[in-house]
C-alpha positions as CSV (number, residue, x, y, z in Angstrom):
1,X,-4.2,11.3,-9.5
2,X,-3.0,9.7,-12.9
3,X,0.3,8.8,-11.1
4,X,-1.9,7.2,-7.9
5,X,-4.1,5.2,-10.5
6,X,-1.3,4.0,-13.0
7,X,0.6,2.7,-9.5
8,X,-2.5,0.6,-8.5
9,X,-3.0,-0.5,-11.9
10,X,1.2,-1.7,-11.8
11,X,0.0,-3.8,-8.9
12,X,-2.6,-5.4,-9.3
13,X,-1.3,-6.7,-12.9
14,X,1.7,-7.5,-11.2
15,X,-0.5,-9.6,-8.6
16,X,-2.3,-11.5,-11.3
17,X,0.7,-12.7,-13.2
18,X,3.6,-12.9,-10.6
19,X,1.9,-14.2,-7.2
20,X,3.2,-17.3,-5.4
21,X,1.6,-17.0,-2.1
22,X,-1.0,-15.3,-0.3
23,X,-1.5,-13.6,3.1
24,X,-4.6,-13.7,5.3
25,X,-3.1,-11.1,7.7
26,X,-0.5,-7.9,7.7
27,X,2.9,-7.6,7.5
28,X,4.8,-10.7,9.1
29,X,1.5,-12.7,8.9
30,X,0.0,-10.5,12.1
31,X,-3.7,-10.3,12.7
32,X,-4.6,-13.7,10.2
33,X,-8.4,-14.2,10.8
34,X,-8.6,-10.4,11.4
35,X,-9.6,-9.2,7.5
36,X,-12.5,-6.8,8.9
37,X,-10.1,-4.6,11.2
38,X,-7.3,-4.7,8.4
39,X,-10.2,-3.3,6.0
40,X,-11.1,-0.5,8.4
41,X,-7.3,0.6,9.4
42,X,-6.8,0.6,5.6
43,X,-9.5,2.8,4.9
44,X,-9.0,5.1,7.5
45,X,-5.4,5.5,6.8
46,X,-6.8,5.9,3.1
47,X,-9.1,8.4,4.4
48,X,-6.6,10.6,6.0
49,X,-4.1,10.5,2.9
50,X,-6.4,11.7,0.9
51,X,-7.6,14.4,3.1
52,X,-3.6,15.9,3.0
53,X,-2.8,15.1,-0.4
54,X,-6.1,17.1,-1.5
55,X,-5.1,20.3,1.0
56,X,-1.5,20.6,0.6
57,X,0.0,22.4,-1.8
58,X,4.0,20.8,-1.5
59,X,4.6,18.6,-4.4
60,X,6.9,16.3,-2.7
61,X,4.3,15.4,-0.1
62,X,1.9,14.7,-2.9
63,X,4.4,12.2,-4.1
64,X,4.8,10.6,-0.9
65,X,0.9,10.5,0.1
66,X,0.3,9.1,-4.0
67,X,3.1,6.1,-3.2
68,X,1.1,5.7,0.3
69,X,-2.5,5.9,-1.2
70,X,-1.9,3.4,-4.7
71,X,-0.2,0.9,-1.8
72,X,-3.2,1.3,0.4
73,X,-5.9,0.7,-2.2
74,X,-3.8,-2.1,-4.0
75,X,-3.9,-4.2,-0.8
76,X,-7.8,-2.8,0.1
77,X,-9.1,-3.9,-3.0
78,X,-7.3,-7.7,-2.7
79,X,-8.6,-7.5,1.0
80,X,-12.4,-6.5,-0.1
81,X,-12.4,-8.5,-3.2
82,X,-10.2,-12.2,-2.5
83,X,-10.2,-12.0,1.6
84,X,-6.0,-12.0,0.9
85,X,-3.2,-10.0,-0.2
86,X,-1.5,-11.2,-2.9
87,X,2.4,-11.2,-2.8
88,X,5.4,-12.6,-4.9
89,X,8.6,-10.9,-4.2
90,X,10.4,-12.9,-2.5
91,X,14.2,-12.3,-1.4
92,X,14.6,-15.5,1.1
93,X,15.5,-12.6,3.7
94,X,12.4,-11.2,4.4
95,X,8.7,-11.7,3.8
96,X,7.4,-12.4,0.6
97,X,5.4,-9.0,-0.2
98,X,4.2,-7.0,-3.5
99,X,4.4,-3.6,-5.3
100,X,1.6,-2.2,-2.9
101,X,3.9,-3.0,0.1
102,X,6.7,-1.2,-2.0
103,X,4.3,1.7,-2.6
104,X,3.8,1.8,0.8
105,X,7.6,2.1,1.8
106,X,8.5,4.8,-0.2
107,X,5.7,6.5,0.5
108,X,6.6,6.3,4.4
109,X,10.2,7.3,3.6
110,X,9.6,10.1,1.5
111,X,7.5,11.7,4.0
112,X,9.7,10.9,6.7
113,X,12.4,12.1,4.5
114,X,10.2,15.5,4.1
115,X,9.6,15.8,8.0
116,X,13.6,15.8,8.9
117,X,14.3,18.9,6.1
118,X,11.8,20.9,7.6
């Protein structure tokens, strides 16, 4: 749980100093004007991450759901608290996103990673 808090704590220090835009919606700008329902998906999928990270025992999953959770609650808590996501990384390829989105990636391929060696 150290690990899950020192991520959010990455980000959101990150967020203060580095951002250069905002986003009222999800990835891609989808569902602007729809904060609420992004509030409740995140803490659902919050929720459930937390309900497998506490019962499993496999230490690689833990490290995937603690990448998935610290993105989760970096993005929840500019969601509850600013009505936005902050972001700053920006490639010129791609959307501008932050460290929570990052979080969120690796979390995603780790687990996926984890599900195809089983």
């Amino acid at each position: 749980m150290i690990f899950i808090l020192l991520l959010i704590i990455l980000d959101q220090i990150t967020k203060y100093f580095l951002t250069t835009t905002v986003n009222y919606g999800a990835a891609f700008n989808i569902l602007i004007g729809y904060t609420t329902l992004l509030i409740i998906i995140s803490l659902v999928a919050l929720a459930a991450c937390l309900y497998y990270y506490i019962k499993s025992k496999e230490k690689y999953l833990k490290l995937g759901l603690s990448f998935l959770i610290a993105g989760i609650v970096g993005n929840l808590f500019d969601r509850i608290f600013l009505g936005y996501v902050r972001d700053f990384i920006d490639f010129n390829i791609f959307p501008v996103f932050n460290l929570a989105d990052t979080f969120n990636f690796v979390g995603v391929l780790i687990i996926i990673y984890l599900s195809f060696k089983k």
